[in-house]
C-alpha positions in Angstrom: 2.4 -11.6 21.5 0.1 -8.5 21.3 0.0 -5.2 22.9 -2.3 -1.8 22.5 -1.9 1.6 22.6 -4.9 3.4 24.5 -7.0 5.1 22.4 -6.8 8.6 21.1 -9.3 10.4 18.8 -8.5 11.1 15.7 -9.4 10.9 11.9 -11.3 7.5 11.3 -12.1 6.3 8.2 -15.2 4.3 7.8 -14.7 2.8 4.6 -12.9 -1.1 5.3 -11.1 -1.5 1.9 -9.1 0.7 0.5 18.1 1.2 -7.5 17.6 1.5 -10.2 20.5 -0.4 -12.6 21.3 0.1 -16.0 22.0 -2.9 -17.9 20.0 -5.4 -16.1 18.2 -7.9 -17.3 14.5 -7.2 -17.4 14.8 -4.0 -17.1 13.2 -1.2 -19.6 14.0 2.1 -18.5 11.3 4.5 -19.2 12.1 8.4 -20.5 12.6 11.1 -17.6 10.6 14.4 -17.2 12.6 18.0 -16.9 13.5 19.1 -13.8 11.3 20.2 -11.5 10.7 23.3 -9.2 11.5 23.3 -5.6 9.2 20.9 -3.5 9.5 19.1 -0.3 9.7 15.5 -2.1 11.5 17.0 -5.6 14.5 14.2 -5.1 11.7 11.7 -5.1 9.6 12.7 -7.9 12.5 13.1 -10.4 13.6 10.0 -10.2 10.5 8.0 -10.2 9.7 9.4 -13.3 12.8 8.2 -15.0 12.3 4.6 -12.6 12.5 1.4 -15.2 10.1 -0.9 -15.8 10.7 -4.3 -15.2 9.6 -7.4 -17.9 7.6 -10.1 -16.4 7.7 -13.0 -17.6 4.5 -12.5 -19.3 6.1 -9.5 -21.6 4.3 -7.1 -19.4 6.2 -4.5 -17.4 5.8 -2.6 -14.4 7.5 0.3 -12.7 10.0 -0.5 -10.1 11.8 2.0 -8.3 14.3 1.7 -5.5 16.6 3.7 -3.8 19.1 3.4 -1.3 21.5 0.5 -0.4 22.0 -2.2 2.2 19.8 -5.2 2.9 17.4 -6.3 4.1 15.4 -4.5 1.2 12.6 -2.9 1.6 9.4 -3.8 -0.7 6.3 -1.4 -0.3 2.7 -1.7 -1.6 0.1 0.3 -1.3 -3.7 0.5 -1.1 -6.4 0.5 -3.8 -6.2 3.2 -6.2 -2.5 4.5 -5.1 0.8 3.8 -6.9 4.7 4.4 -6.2 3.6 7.6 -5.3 1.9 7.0 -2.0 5.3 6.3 -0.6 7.1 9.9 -1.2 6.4 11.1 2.0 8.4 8.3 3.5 10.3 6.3 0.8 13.2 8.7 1.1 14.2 8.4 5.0 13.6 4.9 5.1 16.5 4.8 2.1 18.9 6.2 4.3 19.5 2.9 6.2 18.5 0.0 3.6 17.5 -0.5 -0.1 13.6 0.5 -0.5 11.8 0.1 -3.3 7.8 0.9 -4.6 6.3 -0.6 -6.9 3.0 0.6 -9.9 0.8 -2.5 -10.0 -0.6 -3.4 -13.1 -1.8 -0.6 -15.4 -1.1 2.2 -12.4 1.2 5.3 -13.7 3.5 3.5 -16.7 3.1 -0.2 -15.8 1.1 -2.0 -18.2 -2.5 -2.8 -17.5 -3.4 -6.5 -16.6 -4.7 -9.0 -18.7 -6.8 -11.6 -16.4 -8.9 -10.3 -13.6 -7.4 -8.6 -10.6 -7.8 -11.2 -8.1 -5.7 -11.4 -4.8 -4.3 -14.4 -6.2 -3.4 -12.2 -9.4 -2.0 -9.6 -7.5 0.7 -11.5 -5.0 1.5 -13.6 -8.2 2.3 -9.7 -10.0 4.6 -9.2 -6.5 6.7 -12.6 -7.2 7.2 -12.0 -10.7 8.2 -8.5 -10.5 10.8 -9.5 -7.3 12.1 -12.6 -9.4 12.2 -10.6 -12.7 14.0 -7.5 -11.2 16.6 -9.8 -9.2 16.0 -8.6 -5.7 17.2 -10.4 -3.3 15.4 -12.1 -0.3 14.7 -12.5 2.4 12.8 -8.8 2.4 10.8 -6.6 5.0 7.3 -5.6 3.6 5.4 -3.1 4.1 2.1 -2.6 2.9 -0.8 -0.4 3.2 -4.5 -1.6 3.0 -5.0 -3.4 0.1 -0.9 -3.3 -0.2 -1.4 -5.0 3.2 -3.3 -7.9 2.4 -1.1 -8.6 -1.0 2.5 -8.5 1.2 0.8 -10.6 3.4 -0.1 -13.4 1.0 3.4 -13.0 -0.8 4.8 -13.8 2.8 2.2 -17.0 3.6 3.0 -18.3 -0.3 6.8 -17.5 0.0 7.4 -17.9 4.1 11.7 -18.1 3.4 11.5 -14.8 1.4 10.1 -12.9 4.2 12.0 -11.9 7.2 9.5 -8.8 8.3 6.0 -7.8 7.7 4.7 -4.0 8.6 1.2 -4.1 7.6 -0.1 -0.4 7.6 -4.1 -0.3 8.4 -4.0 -3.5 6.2 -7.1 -5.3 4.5 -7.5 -9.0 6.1 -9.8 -11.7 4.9 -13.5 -11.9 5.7 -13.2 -8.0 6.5 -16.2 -7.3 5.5 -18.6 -10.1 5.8 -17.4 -9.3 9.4 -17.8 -6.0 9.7 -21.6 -6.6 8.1 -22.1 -8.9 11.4 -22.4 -5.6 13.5 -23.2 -2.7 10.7 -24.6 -3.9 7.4 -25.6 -0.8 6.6 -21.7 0.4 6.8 -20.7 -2.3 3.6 -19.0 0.3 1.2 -18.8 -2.7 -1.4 -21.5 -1.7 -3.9 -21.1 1.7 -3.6 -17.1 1.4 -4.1 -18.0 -0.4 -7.0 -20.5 2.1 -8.4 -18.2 5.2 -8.0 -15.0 3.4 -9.7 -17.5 2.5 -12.8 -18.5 6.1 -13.1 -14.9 7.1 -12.7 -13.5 4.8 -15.8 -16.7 6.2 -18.1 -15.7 9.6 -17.3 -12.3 9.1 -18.0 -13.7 7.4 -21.3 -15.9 10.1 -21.9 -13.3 13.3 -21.3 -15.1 14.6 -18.5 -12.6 14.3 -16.1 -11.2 17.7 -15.8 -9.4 19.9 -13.5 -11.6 21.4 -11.1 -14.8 19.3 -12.7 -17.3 17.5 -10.1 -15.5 14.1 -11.7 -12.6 15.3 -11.4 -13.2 16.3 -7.9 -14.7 12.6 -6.5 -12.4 10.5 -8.8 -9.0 12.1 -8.9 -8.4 13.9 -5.7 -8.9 11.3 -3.4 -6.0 9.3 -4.6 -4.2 11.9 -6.3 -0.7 13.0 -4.0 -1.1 16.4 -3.4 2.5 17.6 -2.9 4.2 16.4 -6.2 6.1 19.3 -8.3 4.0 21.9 -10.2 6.4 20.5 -12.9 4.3 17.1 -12.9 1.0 18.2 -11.9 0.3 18.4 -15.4 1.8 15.3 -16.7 0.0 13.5 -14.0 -3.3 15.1 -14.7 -2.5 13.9 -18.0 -2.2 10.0 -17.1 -5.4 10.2 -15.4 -7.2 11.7 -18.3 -5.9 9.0 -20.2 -7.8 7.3 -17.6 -5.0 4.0 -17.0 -5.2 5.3 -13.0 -9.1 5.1 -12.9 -8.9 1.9 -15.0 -6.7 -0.2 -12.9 -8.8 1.1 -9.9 -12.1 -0.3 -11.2 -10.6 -3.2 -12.2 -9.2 -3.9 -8.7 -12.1 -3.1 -7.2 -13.9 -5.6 -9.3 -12.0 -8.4 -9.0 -11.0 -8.2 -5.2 -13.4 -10.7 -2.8 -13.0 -10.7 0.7 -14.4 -13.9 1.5 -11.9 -15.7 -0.8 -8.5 -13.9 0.6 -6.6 -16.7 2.5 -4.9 -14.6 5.0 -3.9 -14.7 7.5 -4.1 -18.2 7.9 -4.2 -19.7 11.6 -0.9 -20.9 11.5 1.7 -19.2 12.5 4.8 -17.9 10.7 8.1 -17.4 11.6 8.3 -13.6 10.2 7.8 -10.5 12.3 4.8 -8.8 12.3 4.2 -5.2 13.4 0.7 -4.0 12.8 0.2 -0.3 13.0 -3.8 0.2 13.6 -5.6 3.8 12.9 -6.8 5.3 15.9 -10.8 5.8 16.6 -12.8 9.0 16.2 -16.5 9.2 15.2 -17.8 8.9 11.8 -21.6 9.2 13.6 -22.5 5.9 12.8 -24.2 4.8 15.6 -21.8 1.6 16.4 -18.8 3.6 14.8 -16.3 2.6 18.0 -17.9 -0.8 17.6 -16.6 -1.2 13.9 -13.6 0.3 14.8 -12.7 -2.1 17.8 -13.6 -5.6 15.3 -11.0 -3.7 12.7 -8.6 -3.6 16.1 -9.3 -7.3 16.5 -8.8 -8.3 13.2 -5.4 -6.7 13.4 -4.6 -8.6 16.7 -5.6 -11.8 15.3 -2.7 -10.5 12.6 0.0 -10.0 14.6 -1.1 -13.2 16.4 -0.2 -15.3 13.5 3.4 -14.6 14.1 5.7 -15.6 17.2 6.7 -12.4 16.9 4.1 -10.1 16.4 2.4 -6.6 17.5 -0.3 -4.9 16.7 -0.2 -0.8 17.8 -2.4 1.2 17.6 -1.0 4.7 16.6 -2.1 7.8 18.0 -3.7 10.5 15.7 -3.2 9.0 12.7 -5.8 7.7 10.1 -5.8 4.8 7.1 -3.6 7.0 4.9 -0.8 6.8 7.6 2.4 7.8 5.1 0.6 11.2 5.4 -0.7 11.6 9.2 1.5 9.5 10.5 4.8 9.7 9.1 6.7 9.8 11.4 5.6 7.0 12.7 5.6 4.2 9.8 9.4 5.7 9.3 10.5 4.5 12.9 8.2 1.6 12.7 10.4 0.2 9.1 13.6 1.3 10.6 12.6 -0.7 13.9 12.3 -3.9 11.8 15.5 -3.3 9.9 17.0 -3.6 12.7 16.0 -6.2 14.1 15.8 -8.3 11.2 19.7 -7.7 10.8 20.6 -8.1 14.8 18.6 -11.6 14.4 16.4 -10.2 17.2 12.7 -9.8 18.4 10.6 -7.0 18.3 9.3 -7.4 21.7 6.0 -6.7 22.3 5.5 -3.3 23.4 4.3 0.0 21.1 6.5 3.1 21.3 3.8 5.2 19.8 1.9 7.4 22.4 0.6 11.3 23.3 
């Protein structure tokens, strides 16, 4: 079942794609960084910089790190070019009531670059080997963001007895934008996406990318959190200067296709399924609200493909909803907890309204 939230203006973005236990096995545990001043998420960031990594079984490894206790767990992922670190803002309330853990993908902050293409089907099978390799037990809630959206998604359609709960922030569906061309193919970001994370690696390459640079401005601010510790600002300008950020970006960017990505499929799964949708303002393309109410659709047809799904559109909030919205994707996780461990339904009416 579906329901909406009336719509409220707010920031729309036009663009369509965007613990921890020593001792166990597969686990590397990576060196920790001083501590750091006083900052709204300091908890957060000192210990994901002393997170392990865990060893697929490929011999690469990527950083994990969880905190918290109880199950279900909690699995995040996140959109294109973000890491662990697009969680902080959240990652630490939602541990007060389960396990939660984020994740780097391949070659994002310390995990280890990838060695094929970064195809969706590359990216879920990164997901299953990191939750088999790191022993995490199932069945999970995930949440993922855009592109993080679209990756929990197939993990849950590949692995349906793994997955008790799906909350899909903004996320990326298949055929996105060869459906979004239907009604503004002027609006396809693809080529220019593609452009801009090219020119990112080569100044990355080319040690360009400096603090307060024109580069360094269009490559690294956009995805780089803004409220880590003064203490790692540096270390983090450091890893992108090193360029393994802007790297892993292009070479998601290049190997994601739209057309190809199987989900959802038109069967439907027994998981839960809460959608939270970004609410409309105008970008001043002339069919802006037009584009906006296809992505709305899309995310219906998302929540349809559970018998128990919702789609809600959330006031004031935009695609990056861990920072506008909060609040919101807090309640939202907490929500499904609990009604993944009362064996219950979610219903199918949103909470989130002026």
């Amino acid at each position: 079942m579906i329901a909406r939230v009336l719509l409220v203006p707010a920031a729309w973005v036009a663009t369509i794609l965007h613990g921890q236990v020593p001792g166990t096995p597969g686990v590397v545990h990576a060196g920790s960084s001083s501590v750091p001043p006083k900052s709204p998420h300091e908890g957060w960031w000192r210990e994901y910089m002393a997170a392990p990594r865990v060893r697929l079984p490929d011999g690469r490894r990527l950083t994990l790190f969880c905190q918290g206790k109880g199950t279900p767990v909690v699995i995040l992922d996140i959109g294109l070019g973000g890491g662990a670190w697009g969680w902080a803002t959240v990652q630490g309330e939602m541990a007060r009531q389960t396990r939660v853990c984020s994740y780097d993908r391949a070659g994002y902050s310390n995990s280890d670059p990838a060695r094929t293409p970064r195809t969706f089907d590359a990216l879920e099978a990164d997901l299953a080997a990191l939750l088999s390799a790191a022993r995490l037990r199932g069945p999970y809630v995930m949440v993922g963001q855009s592109l993080g959206g679209a990756i929990v998604g197939l993990y849950a359609q590949r692995h349906p007895g793994k997955v008790a709960g799906l909350v899909l922030v903004d996320p990326a569906v298949g055929r996105q934008v060869e459906r979004m061309a239907a009604i503004a193919p002027d609006a396809d970001p693809t080529a220019s996406r593609l452009a801009a994370a090219r020119d990112c690696a080569r100044a990355a390459n080319d040690g360009t990318l400096l603090p307060g640079s024109k580069a360094e401005t269009s490559c690294v601010a956009p995805d780089r959190p803004g409220f880590e510790p003064p203490a790692f600002a540096s270390d983090t300008y450091r890893r992108w200067q090193r360029s393994s950020n802007l790297h892993a970006k292009l070479a998601e960017t290049e190997g994601l296709d739209f057309a190809t990505l199987s989900w959802p499929r038109g069967t439907q799964t027994k998981a839960r399924i809460l959608v939270l949708t970004r609410s409309f303002s105008s970008t001043g393309h002339p069919r802006a609200h037009e584009m906006w109410a296809l992505w709305n659709m899309m995310h219906d047809e998302v929540a349809a493909s559970s018998v128990d799904g919702v789609n809600c559109v959330v006031p004031r909030s935009t695609h990056s909803m861990m920072s506008s919205r909060p609040d919101v994707v807090i309640d939202t996780v907490s929500t499904m907890v609990d009604a993944v461990r009362g064996h219950r339904r979610i219903g199918n009416r949103c909470r989130y309204s002026d």
